[in-house]
Backbone as XML, in Angstrom:
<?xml version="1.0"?>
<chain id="A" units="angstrom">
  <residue number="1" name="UNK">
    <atom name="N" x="-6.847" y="-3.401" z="-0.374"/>
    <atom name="CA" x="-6.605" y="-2.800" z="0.901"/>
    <atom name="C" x="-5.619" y="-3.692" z="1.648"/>
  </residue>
  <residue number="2" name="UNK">
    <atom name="N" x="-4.469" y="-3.377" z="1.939"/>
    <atom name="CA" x="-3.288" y="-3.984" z="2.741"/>
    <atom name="C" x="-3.410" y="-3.333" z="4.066"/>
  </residue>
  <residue number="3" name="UNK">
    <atom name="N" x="-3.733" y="-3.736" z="5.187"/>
    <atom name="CA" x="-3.830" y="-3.775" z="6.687"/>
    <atom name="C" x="-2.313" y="-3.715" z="6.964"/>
  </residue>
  <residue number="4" name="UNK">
    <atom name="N" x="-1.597" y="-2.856" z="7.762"/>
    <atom name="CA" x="-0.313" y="-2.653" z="8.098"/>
    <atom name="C" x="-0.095" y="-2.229" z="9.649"/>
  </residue>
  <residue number="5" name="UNK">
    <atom name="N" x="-1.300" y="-2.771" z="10.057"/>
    <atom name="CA" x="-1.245" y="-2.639" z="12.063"/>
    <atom name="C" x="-0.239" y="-3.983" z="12.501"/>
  </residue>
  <residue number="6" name="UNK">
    <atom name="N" x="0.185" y="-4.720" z="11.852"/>
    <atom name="CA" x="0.900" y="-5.572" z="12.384"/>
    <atom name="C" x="2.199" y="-5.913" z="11.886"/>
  </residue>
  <residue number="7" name="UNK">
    <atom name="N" x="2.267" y="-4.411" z="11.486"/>
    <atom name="CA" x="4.147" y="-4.865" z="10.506"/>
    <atom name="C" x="4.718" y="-4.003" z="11.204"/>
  </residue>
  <residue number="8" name="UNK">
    <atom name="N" x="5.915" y="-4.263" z="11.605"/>
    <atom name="CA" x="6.610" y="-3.343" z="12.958"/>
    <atom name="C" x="7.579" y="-2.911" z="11.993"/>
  </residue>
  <residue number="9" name="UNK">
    <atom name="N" x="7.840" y="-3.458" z="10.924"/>
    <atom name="CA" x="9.432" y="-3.779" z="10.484"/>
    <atom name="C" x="9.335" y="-3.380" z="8.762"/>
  </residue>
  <residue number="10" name="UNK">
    <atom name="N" x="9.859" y="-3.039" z="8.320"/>
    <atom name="CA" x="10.033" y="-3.138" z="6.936"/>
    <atom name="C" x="11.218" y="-2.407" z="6.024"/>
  </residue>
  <residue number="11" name="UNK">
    <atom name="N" x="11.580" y="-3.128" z="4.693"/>
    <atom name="CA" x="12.895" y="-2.331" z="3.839"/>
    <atom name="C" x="12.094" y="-2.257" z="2.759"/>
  </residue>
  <residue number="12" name="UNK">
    <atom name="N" x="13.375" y="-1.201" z="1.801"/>
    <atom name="CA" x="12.567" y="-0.676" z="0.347"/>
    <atom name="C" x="12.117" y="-1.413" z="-0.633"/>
  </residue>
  <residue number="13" name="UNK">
    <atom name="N" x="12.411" y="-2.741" z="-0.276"/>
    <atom name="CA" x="12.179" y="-4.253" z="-0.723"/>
    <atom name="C" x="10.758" y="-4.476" z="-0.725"/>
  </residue>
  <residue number="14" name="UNK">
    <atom name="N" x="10.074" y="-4.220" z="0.166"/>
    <atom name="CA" x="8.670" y="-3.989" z="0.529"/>
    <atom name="C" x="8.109" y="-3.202" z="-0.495"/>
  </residue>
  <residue number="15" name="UNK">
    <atom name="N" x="8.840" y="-1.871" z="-0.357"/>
    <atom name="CA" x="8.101" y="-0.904" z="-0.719"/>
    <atom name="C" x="8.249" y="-1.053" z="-2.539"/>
  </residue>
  <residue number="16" name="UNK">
    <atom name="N" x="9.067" y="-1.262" z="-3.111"/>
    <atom name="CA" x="9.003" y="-1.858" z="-4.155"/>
    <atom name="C" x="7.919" y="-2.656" z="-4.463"/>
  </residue>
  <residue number="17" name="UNK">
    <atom name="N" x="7.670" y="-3.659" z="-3.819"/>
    <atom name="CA" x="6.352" y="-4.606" z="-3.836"/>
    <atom name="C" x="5.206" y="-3.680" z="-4.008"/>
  </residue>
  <residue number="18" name="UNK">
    <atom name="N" x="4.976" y="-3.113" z="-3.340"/>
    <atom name="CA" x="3.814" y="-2.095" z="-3.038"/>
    <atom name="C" x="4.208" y="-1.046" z="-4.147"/>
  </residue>
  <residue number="19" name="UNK">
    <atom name="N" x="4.895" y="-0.741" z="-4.952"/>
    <atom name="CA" x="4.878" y="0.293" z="-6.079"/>
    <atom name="C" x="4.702" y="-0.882" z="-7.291"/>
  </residue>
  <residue number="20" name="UNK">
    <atom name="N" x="5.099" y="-2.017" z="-7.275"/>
    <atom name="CA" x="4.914" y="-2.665" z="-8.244"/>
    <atom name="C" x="3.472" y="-3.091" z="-8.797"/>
  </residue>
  <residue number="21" name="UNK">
    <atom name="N" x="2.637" y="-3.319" z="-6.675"/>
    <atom name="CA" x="1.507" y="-3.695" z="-7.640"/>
    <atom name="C" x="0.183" y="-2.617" z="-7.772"/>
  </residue>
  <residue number="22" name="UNK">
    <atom name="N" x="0.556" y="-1.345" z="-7.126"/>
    <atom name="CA" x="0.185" y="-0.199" z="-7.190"/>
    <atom name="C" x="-0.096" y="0.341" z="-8.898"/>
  </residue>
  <residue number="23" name="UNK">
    <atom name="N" x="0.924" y="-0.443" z="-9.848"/>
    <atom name="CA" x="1.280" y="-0.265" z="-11.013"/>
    <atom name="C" x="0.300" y="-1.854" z="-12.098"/>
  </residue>
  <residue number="24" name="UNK">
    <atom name="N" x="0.242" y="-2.991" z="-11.129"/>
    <atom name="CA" x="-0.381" y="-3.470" z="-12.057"/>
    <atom name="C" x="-2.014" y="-3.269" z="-11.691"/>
  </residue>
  <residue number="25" name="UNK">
    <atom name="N" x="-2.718" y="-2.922" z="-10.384"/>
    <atom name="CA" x="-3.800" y="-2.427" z="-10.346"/>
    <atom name="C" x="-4.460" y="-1.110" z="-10.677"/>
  </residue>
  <residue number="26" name="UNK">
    <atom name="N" x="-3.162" y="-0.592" z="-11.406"/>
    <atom name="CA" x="-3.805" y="1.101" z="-11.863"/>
    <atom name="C" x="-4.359" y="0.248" z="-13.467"/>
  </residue>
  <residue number="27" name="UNK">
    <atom name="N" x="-3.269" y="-0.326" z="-13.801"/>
    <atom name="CA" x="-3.904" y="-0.964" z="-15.338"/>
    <atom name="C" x="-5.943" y="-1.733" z="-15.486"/>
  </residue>
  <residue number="28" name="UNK">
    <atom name="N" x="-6.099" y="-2.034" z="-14.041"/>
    <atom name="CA" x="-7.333" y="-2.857" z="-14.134"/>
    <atom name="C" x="-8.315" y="-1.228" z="-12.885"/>
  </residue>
  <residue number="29" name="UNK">
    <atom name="N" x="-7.877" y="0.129" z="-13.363"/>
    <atom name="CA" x="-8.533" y="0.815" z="-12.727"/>
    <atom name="C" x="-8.596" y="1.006" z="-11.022"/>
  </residue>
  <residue number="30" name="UNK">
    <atom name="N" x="-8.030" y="0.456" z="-10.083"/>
    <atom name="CA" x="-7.651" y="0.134" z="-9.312"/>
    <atom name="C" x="-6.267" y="1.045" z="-8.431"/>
  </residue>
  <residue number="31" name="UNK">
    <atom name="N" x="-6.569" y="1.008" z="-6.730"/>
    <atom name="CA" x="-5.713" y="1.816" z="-6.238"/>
    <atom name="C" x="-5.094" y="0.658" z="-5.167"/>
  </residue>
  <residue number="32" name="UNK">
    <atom name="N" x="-3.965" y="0.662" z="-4.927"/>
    <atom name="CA" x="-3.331" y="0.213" z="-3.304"/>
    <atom name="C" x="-4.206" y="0.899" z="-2.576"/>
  </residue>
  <residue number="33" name="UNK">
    <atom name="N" x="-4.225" y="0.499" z="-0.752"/>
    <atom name="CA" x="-4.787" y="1.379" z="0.494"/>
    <atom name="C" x="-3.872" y="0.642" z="0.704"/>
  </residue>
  <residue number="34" name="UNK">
    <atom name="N" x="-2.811" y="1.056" z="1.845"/>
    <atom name="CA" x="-2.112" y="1.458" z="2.705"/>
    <atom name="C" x="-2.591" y="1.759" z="4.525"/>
  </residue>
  <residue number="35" name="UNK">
    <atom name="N" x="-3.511" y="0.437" z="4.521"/>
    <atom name="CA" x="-3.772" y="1.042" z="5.804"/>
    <atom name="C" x="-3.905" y="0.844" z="7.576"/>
  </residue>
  <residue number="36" name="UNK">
    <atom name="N" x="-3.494" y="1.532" z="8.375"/>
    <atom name="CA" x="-3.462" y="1.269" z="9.865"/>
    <atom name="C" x="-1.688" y="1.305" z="9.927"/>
  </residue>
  <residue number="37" name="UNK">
    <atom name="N" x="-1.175" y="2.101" z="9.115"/>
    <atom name="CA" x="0.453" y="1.504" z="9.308"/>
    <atom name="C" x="1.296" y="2.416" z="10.814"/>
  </residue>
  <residue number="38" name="UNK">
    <atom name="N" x="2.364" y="2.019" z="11.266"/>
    <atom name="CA" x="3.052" y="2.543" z="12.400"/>
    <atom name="C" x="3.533" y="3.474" z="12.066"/>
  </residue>
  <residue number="39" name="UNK">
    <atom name="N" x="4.167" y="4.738" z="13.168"/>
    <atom name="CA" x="4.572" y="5.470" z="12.127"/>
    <atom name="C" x="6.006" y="5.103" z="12.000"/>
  </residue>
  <residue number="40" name="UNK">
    <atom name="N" x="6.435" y="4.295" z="11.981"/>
    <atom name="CA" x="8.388" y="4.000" z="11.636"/>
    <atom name="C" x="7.876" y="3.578" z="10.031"/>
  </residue>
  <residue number="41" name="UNK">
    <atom name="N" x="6.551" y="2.764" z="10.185"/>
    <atom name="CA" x="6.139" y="2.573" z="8.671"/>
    <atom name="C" x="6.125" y="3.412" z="7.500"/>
  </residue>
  <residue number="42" name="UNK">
    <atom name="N" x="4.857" y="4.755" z="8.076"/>
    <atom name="CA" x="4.476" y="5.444" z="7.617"/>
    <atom name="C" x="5.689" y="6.675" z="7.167"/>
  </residue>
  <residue number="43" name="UNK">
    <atom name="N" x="6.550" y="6.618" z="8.367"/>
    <atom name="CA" x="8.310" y="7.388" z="8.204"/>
    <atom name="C" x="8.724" y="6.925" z="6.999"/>
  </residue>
  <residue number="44" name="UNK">
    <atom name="N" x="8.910" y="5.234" z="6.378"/>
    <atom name="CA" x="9.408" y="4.568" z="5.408"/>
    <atom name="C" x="8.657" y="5.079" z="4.191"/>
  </residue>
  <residue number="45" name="UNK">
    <atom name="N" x="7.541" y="4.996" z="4.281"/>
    <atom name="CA" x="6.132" y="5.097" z="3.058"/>
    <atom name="C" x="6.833" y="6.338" z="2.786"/>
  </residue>
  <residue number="46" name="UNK">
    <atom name="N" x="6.776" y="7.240" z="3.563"/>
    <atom name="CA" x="7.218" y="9.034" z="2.806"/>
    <atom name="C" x="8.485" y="8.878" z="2.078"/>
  </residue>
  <residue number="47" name="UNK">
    <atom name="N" x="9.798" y="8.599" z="3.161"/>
    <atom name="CA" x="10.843" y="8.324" z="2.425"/>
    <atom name="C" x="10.982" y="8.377" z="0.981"/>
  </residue>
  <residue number="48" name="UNK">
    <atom name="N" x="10.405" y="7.053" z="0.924"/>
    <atom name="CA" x="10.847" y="6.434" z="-0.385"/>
    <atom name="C" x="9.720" y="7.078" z="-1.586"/>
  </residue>
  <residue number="49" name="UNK">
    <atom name="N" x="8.821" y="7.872" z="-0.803"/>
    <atom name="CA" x="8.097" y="8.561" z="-2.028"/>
    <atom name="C" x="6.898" y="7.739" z="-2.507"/>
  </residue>
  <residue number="50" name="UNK">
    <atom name="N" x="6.747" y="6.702" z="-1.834"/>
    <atom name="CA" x="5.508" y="5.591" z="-1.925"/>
    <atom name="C" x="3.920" y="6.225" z="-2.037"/>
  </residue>
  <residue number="51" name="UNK">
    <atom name="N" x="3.869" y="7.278" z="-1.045"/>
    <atom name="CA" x="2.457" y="8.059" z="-0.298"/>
    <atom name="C" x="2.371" y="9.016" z="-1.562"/>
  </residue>
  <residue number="52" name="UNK">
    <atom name="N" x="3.355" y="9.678" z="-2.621"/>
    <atom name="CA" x="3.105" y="10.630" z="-3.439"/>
    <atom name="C" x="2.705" y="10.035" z="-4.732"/>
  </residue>
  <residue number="53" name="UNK">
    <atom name="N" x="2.492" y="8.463" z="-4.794"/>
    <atom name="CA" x="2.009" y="8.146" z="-6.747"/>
    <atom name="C" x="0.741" y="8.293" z="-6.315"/>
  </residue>
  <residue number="54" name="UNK">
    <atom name="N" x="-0.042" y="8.253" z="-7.267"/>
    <atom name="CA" x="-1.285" y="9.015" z="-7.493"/>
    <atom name="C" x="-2.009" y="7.491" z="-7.313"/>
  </residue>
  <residue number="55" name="UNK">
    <atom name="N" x="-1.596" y="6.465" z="-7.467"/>
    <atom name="CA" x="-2.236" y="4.862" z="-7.131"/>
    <atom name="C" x="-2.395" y="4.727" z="-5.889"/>
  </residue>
  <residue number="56" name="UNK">
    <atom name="N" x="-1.559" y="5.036" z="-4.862"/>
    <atom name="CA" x="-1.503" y="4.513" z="-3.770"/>
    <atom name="C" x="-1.605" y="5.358" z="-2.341"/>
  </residue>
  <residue number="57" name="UNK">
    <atom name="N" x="-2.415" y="4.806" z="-1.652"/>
    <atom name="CA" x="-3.775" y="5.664" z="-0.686"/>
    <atom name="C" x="-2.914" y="5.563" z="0.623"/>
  </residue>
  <residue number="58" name="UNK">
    <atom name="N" x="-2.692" y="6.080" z="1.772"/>
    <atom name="CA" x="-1.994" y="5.801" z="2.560"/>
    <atom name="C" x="-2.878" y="6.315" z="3.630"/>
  </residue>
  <residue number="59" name="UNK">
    <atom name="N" x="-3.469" y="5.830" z="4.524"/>
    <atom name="CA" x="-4.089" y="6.076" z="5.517"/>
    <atom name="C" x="-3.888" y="5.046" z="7.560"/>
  </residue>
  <residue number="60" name="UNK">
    <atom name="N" x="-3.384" y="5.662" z="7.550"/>
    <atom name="CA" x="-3.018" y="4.933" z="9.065"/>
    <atom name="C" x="-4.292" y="4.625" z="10.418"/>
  </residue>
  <residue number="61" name="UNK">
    <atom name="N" x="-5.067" y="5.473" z="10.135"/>
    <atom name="CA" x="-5.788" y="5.270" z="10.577"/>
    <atom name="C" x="-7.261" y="4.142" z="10.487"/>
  </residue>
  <residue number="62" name="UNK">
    <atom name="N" x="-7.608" y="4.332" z="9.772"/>
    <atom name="CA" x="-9.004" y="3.578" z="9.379"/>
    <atom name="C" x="-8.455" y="1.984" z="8.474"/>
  </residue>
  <residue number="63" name="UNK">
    <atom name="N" x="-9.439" y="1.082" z="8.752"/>
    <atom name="CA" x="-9.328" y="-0.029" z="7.601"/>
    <atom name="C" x="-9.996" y="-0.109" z="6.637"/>
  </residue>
  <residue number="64" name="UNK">
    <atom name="N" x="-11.235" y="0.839" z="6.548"/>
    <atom name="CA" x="-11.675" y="0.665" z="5.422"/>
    <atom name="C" x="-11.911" y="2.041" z="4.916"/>
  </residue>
  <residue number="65" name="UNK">
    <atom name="N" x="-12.184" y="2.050" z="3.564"/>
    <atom name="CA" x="-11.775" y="3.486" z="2.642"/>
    <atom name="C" x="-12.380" y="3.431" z="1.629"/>
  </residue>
  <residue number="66" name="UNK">
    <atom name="N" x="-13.409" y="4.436" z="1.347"/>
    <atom name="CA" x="-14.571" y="4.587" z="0.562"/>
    <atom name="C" x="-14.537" y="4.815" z="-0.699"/>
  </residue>
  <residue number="67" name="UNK">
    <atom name="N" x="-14.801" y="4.078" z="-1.543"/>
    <atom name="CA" x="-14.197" y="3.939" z="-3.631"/>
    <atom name="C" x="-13.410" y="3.011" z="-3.519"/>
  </residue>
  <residue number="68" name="UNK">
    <atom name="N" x="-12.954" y="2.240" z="-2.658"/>
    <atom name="CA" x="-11.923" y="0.945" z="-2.669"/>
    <atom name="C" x="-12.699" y="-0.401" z="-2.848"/>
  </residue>
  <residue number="69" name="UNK">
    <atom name="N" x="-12.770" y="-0.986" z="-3.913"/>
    <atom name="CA" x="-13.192" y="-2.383" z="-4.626"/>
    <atom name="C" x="-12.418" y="-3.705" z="-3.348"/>
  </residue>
  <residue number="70" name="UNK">
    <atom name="N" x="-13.054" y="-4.542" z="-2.994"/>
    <atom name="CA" x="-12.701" y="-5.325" z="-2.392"/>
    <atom name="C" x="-11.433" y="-6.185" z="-3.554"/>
  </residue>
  <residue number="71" name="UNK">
    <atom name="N" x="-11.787" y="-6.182" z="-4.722"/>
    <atom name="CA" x="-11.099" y="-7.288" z="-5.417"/>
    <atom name="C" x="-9.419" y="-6.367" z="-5.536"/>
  </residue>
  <residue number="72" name="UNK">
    <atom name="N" x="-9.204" y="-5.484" z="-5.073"/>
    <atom name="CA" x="-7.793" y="-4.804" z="-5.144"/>
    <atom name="C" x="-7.261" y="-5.990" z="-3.832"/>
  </residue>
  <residue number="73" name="UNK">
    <atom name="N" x="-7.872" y="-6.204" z="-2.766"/>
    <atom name="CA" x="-7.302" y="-6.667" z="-1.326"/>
    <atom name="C" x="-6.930" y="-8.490" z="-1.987"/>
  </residue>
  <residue number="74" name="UNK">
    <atom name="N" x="-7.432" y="-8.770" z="-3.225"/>
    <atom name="CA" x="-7.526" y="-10.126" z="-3.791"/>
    <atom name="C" x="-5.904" y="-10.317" z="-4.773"/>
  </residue>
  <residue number="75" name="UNK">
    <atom name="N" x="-4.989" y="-9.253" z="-4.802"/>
    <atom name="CA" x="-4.447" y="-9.370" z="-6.215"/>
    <atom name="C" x="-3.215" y="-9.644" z="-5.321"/>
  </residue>
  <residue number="76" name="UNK">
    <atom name="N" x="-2.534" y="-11.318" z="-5.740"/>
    <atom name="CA" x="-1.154" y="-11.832" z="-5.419"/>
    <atom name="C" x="-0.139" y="-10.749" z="-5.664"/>
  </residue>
  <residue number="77" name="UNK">
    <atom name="N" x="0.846" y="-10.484" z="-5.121"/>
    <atom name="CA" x="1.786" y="-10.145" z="-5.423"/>
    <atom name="C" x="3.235" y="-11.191" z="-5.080"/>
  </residue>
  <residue number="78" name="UNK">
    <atom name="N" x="4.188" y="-11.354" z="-6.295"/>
    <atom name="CA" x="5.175" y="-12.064" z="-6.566"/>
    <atom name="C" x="6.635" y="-11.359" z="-5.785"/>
  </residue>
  <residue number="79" name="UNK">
    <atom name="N" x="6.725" y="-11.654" z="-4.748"/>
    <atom name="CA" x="8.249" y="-10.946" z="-3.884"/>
    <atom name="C" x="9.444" y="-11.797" z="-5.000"/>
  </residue>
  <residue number="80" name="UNK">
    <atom name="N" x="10.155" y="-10.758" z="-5.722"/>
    <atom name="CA" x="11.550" y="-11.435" z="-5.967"/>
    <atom name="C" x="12.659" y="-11.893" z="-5.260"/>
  </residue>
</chain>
């Protein structure tokens, strides 16, 4: 679960990140949440097609989200 009430700002650089590890937590059964984001955020998330893979949960509202494993909110991700 990634908390996004405090990101005002973001590029597809991001969102890459977030499809990348959307992709290594589907392998260990596992989804992204996407959640509390702004909507200039949530504008970006659609864009780029982020909100439509079947891994990754997008909810702006709530922080927590029911079938979501705490150990997904645990997994590093490597920014290139």
């Amino acid at each position: 679960m990634i908390d996004l009430s405090e990101l005002t700002w973001a590029d597809a650089s991001l969102m890459l990140d977030f499809m990348m590890l959307a992709r290594r937590l589907r392998a260990d059964g596992l989804a992204v949440a996407l959640c509390n984001a702004q909507p200039q955020i949530v504008a970006l998330i659609e864009l780029v097609g982020l909100d439509r893979l079947p891994d990754v949960r997008v909810d702006r509202a709530t922080a927590t989200m029911p079938g979501l494993t705490p150990s997904a909110a645990r997994v590093r991700v490597a920014h290139a």
